[in-house]
N, C-alpha and C positions, 0 to 999 in steps of 0.2 A: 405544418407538421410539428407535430407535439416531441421536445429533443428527447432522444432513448433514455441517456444518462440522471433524467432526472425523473424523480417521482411523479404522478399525477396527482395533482391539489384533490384534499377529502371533498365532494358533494357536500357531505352535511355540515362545513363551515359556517361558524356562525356571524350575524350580521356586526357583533361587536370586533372581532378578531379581523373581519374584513376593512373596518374602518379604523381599527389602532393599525393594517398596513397598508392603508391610504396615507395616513398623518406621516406614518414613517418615510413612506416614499417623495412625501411631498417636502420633510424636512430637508431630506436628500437634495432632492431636486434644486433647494433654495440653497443648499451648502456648496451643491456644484456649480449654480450660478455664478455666487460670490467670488468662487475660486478660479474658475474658467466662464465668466460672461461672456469674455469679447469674444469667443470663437465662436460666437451662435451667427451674426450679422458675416463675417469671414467666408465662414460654409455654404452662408444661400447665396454672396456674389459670385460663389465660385460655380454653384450652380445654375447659378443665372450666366454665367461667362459660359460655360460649357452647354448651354441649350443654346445661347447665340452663336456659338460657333459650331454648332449642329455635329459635335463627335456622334457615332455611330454608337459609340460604347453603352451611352448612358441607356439606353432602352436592352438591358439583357434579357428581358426574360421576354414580356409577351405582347412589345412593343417595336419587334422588327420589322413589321409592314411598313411604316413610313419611313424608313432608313431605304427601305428596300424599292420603295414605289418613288421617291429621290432620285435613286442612281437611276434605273429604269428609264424614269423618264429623263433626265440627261445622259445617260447613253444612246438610248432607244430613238430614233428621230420620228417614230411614231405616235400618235396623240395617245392619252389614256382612253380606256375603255368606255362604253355606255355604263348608264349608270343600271341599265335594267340587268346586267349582266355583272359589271364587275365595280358595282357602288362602294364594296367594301374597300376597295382600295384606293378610289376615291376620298371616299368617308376618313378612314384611316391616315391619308398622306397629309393631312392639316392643313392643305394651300388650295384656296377658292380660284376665281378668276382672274382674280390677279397674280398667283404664283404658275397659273398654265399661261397667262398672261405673257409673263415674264421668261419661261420657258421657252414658249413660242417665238420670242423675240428674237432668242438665242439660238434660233433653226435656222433653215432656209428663208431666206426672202419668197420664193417663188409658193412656196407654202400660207405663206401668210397672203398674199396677193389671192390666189385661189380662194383663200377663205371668203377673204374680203366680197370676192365674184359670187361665192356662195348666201352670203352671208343678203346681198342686196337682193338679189335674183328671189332669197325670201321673202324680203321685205313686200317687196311686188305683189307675193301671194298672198301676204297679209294684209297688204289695202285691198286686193280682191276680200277677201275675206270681211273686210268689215263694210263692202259695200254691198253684201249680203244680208250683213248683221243688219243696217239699217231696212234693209227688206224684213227681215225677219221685227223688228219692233212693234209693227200695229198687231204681229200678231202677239205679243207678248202682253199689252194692255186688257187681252181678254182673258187671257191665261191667269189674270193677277188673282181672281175670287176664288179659282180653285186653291191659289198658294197661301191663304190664311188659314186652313187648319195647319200646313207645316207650318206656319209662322208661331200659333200655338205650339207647336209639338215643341220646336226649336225652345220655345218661350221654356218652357217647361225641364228642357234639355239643358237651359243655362241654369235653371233656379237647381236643378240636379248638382251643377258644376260649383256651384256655389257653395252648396252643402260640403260637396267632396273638398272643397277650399278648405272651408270651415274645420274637417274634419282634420283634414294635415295639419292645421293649424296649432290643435289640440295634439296631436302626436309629436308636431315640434317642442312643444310644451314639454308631453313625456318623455320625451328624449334629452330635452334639458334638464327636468327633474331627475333623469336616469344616469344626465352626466356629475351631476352633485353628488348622488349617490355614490358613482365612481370616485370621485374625487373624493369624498370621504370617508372611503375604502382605503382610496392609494396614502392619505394620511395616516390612517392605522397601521396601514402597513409601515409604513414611515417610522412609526412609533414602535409598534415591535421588531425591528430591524435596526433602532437604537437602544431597546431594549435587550435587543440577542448581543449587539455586540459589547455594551456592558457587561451583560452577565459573558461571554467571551474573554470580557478584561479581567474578570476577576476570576472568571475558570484558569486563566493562564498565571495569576498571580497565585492561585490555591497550587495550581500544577508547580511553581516556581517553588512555593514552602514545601510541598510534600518531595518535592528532587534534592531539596537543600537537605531534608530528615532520611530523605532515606538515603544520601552519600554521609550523615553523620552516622546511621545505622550501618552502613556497610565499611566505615573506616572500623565502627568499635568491633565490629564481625570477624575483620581481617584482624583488627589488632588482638583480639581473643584468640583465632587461629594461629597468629603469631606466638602466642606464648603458648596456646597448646602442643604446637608444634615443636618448642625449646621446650618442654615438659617432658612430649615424650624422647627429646634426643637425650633428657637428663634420665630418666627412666631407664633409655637401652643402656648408656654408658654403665648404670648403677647394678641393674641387672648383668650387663659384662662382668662388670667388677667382681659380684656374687659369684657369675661360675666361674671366674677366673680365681679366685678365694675357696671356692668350693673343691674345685679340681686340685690346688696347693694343697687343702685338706687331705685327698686322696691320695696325693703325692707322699702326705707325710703320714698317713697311714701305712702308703704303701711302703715305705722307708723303715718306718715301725716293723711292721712285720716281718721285712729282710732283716734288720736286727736281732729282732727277736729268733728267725730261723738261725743267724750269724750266732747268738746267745746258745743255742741250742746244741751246735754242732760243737760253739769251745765247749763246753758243757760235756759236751760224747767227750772232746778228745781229754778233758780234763780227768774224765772217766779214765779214759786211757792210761792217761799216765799215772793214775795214781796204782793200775794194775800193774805199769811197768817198776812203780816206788818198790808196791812192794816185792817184786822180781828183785828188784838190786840189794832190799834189805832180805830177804831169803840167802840171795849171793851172799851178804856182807859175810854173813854166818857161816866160815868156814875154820878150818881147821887152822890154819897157819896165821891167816890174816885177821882174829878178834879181836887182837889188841888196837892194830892199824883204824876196825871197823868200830872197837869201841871209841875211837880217839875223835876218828871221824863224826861217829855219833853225837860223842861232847859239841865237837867246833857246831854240826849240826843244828844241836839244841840252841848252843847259844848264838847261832844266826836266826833260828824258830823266833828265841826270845825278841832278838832285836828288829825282826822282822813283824812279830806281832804287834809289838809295842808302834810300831810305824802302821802299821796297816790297822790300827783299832780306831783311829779317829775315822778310816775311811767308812770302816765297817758299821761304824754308828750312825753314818747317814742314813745307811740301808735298812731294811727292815730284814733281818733271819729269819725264814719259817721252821716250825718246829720239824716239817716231814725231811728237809735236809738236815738236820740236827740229827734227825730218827737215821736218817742212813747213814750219814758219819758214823753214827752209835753203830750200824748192823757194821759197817764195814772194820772199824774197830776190832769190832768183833772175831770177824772173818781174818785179818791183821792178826789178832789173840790165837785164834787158832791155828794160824798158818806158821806161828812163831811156836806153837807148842807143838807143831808136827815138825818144824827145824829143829825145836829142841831135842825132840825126840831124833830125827837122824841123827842130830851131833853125838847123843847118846851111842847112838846105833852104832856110830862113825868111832867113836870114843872104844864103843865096845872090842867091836872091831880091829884097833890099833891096839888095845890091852891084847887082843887074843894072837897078834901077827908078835905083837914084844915079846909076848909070852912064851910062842912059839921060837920067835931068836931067842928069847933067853936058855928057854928051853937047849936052845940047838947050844948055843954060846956058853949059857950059866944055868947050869941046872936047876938054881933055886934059888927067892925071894926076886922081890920086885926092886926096880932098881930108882935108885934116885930121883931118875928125870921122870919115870913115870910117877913115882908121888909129886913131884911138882908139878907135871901136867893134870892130875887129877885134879890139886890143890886149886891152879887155875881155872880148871874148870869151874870149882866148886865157886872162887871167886866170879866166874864171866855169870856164871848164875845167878850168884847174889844181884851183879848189878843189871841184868836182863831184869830180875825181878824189880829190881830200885828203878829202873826204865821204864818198866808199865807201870808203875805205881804216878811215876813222874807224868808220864805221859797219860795217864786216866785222869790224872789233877788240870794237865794241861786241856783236853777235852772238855772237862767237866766246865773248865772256867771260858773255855773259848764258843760253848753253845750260841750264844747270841753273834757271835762275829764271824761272817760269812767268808771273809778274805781270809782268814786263822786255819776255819776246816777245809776249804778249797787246798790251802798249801799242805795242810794235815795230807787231805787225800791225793796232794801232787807227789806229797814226800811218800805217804804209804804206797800210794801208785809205783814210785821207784824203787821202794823197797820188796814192793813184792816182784817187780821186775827182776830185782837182784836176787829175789831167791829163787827166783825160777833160772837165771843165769849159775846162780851159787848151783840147783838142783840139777842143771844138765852140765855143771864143773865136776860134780859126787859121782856123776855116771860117768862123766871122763874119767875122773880120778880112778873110779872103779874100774875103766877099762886100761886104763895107762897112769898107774901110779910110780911108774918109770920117773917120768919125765916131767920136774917141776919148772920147767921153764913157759908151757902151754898153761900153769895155772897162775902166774904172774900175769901173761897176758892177757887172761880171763880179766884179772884184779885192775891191768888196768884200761882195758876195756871196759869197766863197770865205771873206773873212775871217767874215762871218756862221758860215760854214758849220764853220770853226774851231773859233769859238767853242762853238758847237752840240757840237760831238765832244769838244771837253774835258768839258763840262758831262758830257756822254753817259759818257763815260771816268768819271767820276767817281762817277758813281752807278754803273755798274757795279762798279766797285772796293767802292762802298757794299757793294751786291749781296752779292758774294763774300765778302766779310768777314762780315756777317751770317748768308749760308751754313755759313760754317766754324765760327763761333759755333754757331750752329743745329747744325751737326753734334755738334761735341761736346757739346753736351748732349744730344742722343739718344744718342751712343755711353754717355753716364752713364748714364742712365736704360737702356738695354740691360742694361748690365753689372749694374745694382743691379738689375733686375727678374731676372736672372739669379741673383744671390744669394739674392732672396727664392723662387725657386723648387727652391733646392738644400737654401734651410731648410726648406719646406714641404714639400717630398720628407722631407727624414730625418724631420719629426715625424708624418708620412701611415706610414712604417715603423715607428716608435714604435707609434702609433693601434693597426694590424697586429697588431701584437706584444701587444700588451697585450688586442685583440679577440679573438686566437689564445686568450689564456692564460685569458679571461673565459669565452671558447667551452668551452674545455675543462672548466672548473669546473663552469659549465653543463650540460655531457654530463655528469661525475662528478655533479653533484647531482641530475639524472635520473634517472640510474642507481639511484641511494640512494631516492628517490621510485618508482621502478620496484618496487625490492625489497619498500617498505614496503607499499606496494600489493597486491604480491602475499603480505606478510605477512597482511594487516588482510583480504584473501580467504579463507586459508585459515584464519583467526580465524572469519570471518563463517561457512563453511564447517562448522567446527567446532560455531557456535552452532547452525546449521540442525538440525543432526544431535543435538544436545542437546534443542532447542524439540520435536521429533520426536521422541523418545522422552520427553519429559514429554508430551506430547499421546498419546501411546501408552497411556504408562500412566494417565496422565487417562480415556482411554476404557475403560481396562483394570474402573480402579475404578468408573466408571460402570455399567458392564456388569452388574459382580460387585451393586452395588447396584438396580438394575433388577429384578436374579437376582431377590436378595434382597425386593423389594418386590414382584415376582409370587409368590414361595411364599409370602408375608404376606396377599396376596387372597387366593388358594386358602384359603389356612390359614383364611382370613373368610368363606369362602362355606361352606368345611365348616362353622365355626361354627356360620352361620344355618342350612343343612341342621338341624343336630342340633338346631337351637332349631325348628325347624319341628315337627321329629320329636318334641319334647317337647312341644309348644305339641297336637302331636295326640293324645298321649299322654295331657296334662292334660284335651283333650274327652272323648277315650274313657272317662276317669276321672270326668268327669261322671256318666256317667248311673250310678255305682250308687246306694246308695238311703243315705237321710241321715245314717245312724248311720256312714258312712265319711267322712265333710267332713271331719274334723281330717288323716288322709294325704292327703287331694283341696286341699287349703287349703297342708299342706307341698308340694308336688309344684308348685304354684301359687307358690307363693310361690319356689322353685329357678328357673320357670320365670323368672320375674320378675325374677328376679339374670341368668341367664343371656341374657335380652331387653338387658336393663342393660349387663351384661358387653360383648356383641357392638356395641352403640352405641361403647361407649367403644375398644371394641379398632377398629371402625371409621374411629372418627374419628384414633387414632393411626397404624392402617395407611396412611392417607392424608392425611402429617400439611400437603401441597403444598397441598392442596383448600381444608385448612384455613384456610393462611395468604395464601392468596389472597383472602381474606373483608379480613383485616388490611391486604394488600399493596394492595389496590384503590384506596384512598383513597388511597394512599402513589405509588402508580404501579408499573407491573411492572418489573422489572429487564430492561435491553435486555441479550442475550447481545454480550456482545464479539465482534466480528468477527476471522474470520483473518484471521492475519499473514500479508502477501506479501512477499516478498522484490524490491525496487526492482532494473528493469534497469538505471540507471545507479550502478550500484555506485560507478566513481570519483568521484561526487560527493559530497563528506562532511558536506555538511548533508542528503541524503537519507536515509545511512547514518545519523547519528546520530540521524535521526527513526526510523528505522527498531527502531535502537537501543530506541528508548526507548520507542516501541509494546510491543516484545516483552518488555520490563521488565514494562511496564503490564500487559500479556497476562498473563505469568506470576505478577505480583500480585494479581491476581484469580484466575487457576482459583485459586489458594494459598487468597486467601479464601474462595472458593464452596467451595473444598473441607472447608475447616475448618469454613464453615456448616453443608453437609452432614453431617461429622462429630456436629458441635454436636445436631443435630435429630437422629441418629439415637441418640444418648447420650441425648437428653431423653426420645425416643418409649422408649427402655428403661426409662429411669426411670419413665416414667409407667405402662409394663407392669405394672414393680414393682410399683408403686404400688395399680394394679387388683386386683395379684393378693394380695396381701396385701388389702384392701379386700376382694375376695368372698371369702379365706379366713374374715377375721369376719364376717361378711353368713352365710356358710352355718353358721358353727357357732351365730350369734346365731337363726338361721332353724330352726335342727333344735330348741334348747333350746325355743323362741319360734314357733310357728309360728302362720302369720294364720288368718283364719275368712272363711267363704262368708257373701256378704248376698246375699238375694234379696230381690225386689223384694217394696215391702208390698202388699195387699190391696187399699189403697183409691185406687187409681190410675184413669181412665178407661179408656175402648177404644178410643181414637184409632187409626189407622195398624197396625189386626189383622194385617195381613199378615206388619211386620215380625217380630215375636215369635213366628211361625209358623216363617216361617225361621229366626229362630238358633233356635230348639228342634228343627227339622228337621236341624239338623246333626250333634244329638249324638240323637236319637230317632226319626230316620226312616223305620228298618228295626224298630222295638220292638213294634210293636202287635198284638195278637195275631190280629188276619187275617192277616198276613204270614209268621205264623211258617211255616217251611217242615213239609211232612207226613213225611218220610222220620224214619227210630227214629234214636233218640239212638247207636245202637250204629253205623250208617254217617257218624253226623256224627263220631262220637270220633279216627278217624286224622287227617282234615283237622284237626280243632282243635289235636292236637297236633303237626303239623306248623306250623301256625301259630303254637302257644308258642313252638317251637325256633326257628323263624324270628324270634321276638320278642324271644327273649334275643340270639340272632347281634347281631339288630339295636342293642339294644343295649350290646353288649358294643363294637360296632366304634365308636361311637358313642363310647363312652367311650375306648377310645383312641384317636380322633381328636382328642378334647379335652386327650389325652397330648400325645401328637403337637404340636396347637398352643401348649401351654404350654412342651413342647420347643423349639421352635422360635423363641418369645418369652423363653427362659431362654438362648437361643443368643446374641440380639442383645445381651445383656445379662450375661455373665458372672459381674461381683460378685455380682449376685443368683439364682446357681442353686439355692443353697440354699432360697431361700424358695420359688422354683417347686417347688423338691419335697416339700418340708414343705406346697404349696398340692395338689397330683397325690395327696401322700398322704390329705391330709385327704377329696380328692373320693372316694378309695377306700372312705374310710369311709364316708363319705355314700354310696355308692352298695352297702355292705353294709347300711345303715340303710334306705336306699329297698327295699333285699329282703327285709328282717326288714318293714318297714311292710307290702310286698305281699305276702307272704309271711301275716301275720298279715290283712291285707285277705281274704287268699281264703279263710281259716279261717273270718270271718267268714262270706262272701258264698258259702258251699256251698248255700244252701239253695236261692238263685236261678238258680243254673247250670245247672240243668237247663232250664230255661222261657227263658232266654235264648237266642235264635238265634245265626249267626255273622254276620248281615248287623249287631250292635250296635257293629261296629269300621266307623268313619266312613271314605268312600273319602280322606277329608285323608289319612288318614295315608301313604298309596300316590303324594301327588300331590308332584311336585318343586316348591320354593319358589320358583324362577325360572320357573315357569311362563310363556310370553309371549303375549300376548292382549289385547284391548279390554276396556271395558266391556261391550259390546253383549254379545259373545259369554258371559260371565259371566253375561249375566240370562237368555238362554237357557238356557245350561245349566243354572240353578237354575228356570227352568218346567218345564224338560223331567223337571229332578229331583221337583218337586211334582205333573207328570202321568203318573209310572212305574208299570206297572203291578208284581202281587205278581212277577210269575213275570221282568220285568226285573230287580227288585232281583238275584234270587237271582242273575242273571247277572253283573253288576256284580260280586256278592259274591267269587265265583269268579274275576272278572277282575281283583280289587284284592286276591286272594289274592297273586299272584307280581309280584311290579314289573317284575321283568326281562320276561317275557312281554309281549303285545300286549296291550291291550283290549279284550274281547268284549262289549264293551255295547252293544246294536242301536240307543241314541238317537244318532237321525244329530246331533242338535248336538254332541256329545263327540266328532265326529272329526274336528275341531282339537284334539284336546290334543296335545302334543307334549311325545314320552317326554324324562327326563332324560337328561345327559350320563351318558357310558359311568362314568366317575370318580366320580361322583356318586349312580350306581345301588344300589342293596341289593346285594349278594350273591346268587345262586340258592337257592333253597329245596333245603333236604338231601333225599334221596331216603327216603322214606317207607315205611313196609315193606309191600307190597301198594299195593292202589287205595284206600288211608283216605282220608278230608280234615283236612283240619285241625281244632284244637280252637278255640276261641274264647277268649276273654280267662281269664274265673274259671275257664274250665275248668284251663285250663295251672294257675294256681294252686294249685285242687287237686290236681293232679298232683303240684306240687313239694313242697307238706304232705305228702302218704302218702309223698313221697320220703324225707323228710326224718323 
């Protein structure tokens, strides 16, 4: 099974890229040598320790038959099966007759004693039998001119077998040549597998400089962000500052502006008073009190004087506009006229008091004016002059006071009072007029005005406060304007600075992007690159897998042919039973070959599947979990993903590296151990051929326990023997089938034997160093296999006497039957009743039906039809065409044949 996880190798792989990973594998191979040698010779004692102590474990997958036909047969006190019935598990169990031998032993006594009774009671029937044979000889001497065209045929059938030698021969060869080829695959591979992981060292070292640039790019990134970040905290503060400046701005507009409403309202009341000035100067102008109001006037002016002369530096600060100038002049004005309509009541008032005198004089003195009224006129005439010297004074004062603001505001606080006072003076004339009684309400008039004076200076004064505090107040807002101005013209240029320097940061920033961009798209097509590397090591990972898979299915095959051929001989050795006892010594060698080759195939077993094995070992240990595939992370620009990534596929590729070099390791060991075998049955077979063992049968004095079994196994090799069953038809129609059945016997094996080429080929494949001794092992089995034909050869010289008496049903149907036969138990005991209730005239059918393998079965016992033919691969060859309708010959007879041949 091809593993999910990896890719399947491309078909169109080229023959160079196959041999740079040969080279590569095989550097491997030699590095893991070096590093771990000693554990290869370790592993095969332990395997060799674990087949000699027969664990159960080591055969898991498709070698539990003889685990199982073991217990059986020491549990079971029953013998094993016929072989016509249940060969497979014979075949399977790897122990001849000396391990039923040995089982036996460990049974009943009365069992073996029985046998023993069995066993002789045969023999009997076999000196019968060959005292027939020697009857049957003279007619054999006339038979012999009809047996020279089979002797051609045969002749013919060898020079065939010869060829078909030759022809393996040549396939050994390709199969050698086809291992070189591998082998200089598995060194390419080798070579691009040191190749990938170079270019690995240096992807991981390019991967190292591009982590190292872009943690330098991601510090200058942060550190840029760092001060963009302190830019814009300087920014909001600076921007605070602004509306925090801006809104102080509006503050002191807004301040301005109550001011200026403040400005506006003293302004009215300033208005005010100057209507109440001239109220009080209307008042002053009365009749009694104008000396009082002239006097007052004076002190007045010359506080005007002292008061202007103090209030002229303030006033030159300021700027006078002509339109207040223009209304002082109108109100002046109105002042002028308000004083020539007082003058005119005083008149009135004058008149008035002339016509009341007039009339007391009248009443009193009937004629001319008197004294005090020419002084009152006189004063008059005086308060007039200086009213007029007044405005004369007071138009000069005006005139020179136009430019100073604080001059006319008192001008118009004083006219304000003044005209207050004449409107006080104006509703004292209507008192007066109404109650001219009583002058003590017009003192309090007078000085209720002087109250009221008083009041207006005070009022004047704090106003002047006022103003003055204003102006103060002013300029220091116009400071604070000016300086909040400065500090917004500084804050400007360093906000342009900020700018500038953000500009320049911004810019660095895009440039160091950029360079992060590029790197980015470097370490892509890095990564790119690696993809495309891990894929073709995972390529040719499968590559070798494959090729090794190959390799460990022609290894089964090559095992199952083995067992075939050990079955075949394992039947070969029964049929060799039953001659008669002066041949045990070749029946004992042939036994004892089997016995190696039972040996052999365990051990070739247990190496072909050396996984099975070490899964016994690994168990305890724990199974190795297969590494998962590498995936390639969507978030590529992330570089602690990529570098985990990174370092997975490191991991990934130090392991297949390892696994592979295990693999290696274990297939160098399983060669070694090849060696090892094959050298090992090369002295085994020549110690066996000098040395060969002996037959024990059972003693005499055993009970008769469990008769049946000793029935059957003697049924196996004597079933067809006994002389009711012999067929009636003349020995002259049996002769062609017999010897078509020789021919058939040698084909058989002759192929037999070069399969055993063949597998030793192919074990000499995995293994190189050691081809020589597989040949020197191939050659020696030649020999042995010319010595096994001199032995039968000499056997049949022997055994002519009995050939005659002997039928063709004494060849057991084992030997026809495939050694993977599949089946139950159940069916197995059937078919061995069905084989102890056959009648004569079945056998002979059977006989006929276990002539040809390839053919069907014409045996009418309906339990034989589950057997199920072998694989096509696994089949005999067809039987060579025979000359005429002969049958075959039988065993000794072939024999004989090849003695007069020879």
């Amino acid at each position: 099974m091809w593993p999910p996880h990896l890719p399947r190798p491309s078909a169109g792989m080229s023959e160079q890229t196959r041999r740079e990973k040969v080279a590569a594998g095989k550097k491997l191979l030699q590095k893991y040598q070096q590093r771990k040698g000693p554990d290869g010779p370790g592993e095969s004692k332990k395997r060799k320790k674990t087949k000699k102590g027969g664990n159960p474990k080591t055969n898991t997958t498709g070698d539990g038959h003889p685990t199982e036909g073991a217990t059986r047969d020491h549990a079971d006190p029953r013998p094993p099966w016929p072989l016509g019935t249940g060969g497979a598990a014979l075949g399977k169990s790897g122990t001849g007759p000396s391990h039923t031998r040995a089982m036996d032993g460990g049974d009943q006594h009365p069992e073996l004693a029985h046998d023993s009774a069995k066993f002789l009671r045969l023999c009997s029937e076999i000196q019968q039998l060959k005292q027939e044979k020697e009857a049957l000889q003279d007619r054999q001497g006339k038979e012999l001119e009809t047996l020279a065209c089979a002797h051609e045929a045969l002749r013919a059938e060898l020079q065939q077998h010869q060829l078909s030698a030759q022809r393996w021969v040549e396939e050994k060869l390709d199969l050698q040549a086809a291992l070189a080829h591998l082998q200089q695959e598995a060194q390419e591979t080798g070579l691009e597998q040191e190749g990938l992981t170079s270019r690995l060292q240096a992807a991981q070292q390019r991967v190292e400089e591009l982590e190292t640039k872009l943690s330098a790019v991601s510090t200058t990134q942060s550190e840029t962000e760092l001060n963009n970040l302190e830019l814009r905290k300087a920014l909001n503060r600076v921007t605070l500052q602004l509306q925090q400046k801006s809104r102080n701005c509006e503050d002191l507009e807004d301040e301005n502006t109550e001011l200026r409403d403040r400005l506006d309202a003293l302004l009215t009341q300033k208005a005010n008073m100057k209507i109440q000035l001239n109220k009080c100067q209307r008042a002053l102008v009365e009749r009694a009190e104008l000396e009082r109001q002239f006097k007052s006037m004076r002190e007045l002016a010359t506080t005007f004087k002292l008061e202007r002369d103090s209030l002229e530096e303030d006033l030159r600060v300021e700027s006078c506009t002509g339109k207040k100038a223009r209304q002082l002049l109108e109100e002046v004005g109105r002042l002028r006229e308000e004083k020539e309509q007082g003058a005119r009541q005083v008149l009135e008032l004058e008149g008035e008091l002339v016509e009341l005198r007039e009339q007391l004089a009248d009443l009193h003195r009937p004629a001319g004016p008197s004294q005090a009224e020419q002084q009152l006129q006189a004063q008059a005439l005086q308060l007039q002059k200086e009213l007029e010297t007044l405005e004369e004074h007071l138009h000069l004062q005006v005139e020179e006071n136009q430019s100073l603001r604080v001059q006319s505001l008192e001008q118009q606080q004083r006219l304000w009072l003044l005209e207050k006072k004449a409107e006080e003076w104006d509703q004292h004339a209507e008192d007066r007029r109404k109650i001219l009684e009583t002058m003590e309400r017009e003192q309090e008039t007078k000085r209720r005005t002087l109250v009221c004076n008083r009041e207006l200076n005070e009022q004047l004064a704090q106003l002047q406060d006022a103003w003055q505090r204003l102006s103060t107040e002013k300029e220091s807002l116009a400071g604070l304007l000016h300086a909040e101005q400065q500090e917004k013209k500084h804050l400007q240029e360093k906000l342009e600075q900020r700018e500038e320097t953000f500009k320049e940061w911004k810019e660095t920033a895009e440039s160091k992007h950029q360079e992060a961009q590029e790197l980015q798209e470097q370490s892509l097509a890095q990564l790119q690159e690696l993809r495309a590397t891990c894929e073709q090591h995972l390529a040719a990972h499968q590559q070798l897998s494959a090729e090794k898979e190959a390799l460990q299915q022609h290894l089964r095959r090559q095992t199952q042919r083995l067992e075939q051929l050990q079955q075949k001989q394992v039947q070969s050795t029964l049929e060799d039973r039953t001659v008669p006892p002066k041949f045990q010594d070749t029946l004992t060698c042939l036994e004892a070959t089997r016995q190696e080759n039972a040996q052999l195939r365990s051990q070739l077993r247990l190496l072909t599947l050396p996984r099975e094995g070490e899964g016994v070992s690994r168990g305890d240990k724990g199974e190795e979990v297969a590494p998962p595939a590498v995936t390639v992370p969507e978030d590529i620009d992330n570089p602690h993903t990529m570098w985990d990534f990174y370092c997975a596929a490191l991991s990934m590729a130090e392991s297949k590296k390892a696994q592979l070099s295990r693999e290696l390791q274990e297939q160098q060991a399983r060669c070694e151990g090849l060696a090892h075998l094959a050298a090992q049955s090369q002295t085994e077979l020549a110690r066996q051929a000098l040395y060969p063992k002996t037959w024990h049968h059972g003693a005499p004095g055993e009970g008769e326990q469990d008769s049946q079994g000793p029935r059957k196994r003697l049924k196996i090799c004597f079933t067809y023997d006994l002389p009711g069953q012999v067929d009636q038809q003349s020995p002259a129609d049996d002769l062609p089938r017999r010897c078509s059945l020789l021919s058939e016997r040698i084909s058989a094996m002759e192929e037999e034997m070069v399969s055993c080429e063949q597998q030793m080929a192919v074990l000499g494949e995995l293994q190189c160093e050691k081809d020589e001794r597989v040949r020197r092992l191939m050659q020696e089995k030649t020999e042995k296999k010319k010595e096994l034909q001199g032995l039968l050869l000499r056997l049949a010289g022997q055994g002519t006497e009995a050939g005659d008496t002997r039928p063709a049903t004494a060849l057991t149907p084992a030997a026809e039957t495939p050694a993977d036969l599949p089946g139950s138990e159940e069916t197995v005991v059937e078919e061995q009743q069905g084989f102890e209730e056959e009648q004569p005239e079945d056998n002979m059918e059977a006989e006929q039906g276990e002539a040809g393998v390839s053919g069907p079965s014409v045996v009418d016992n309906p339990t034989l039809e589950h057997r199920v033919p072998p694989p096509p691969d696994l089949q005999q060859p067809p039987e060579p065409a025979a000359p005429g309708s002969e049958r075959p010959l039988p065993f000794f007879y072939r024999l004989t044949q090849m003695m007069s041949l020879t």
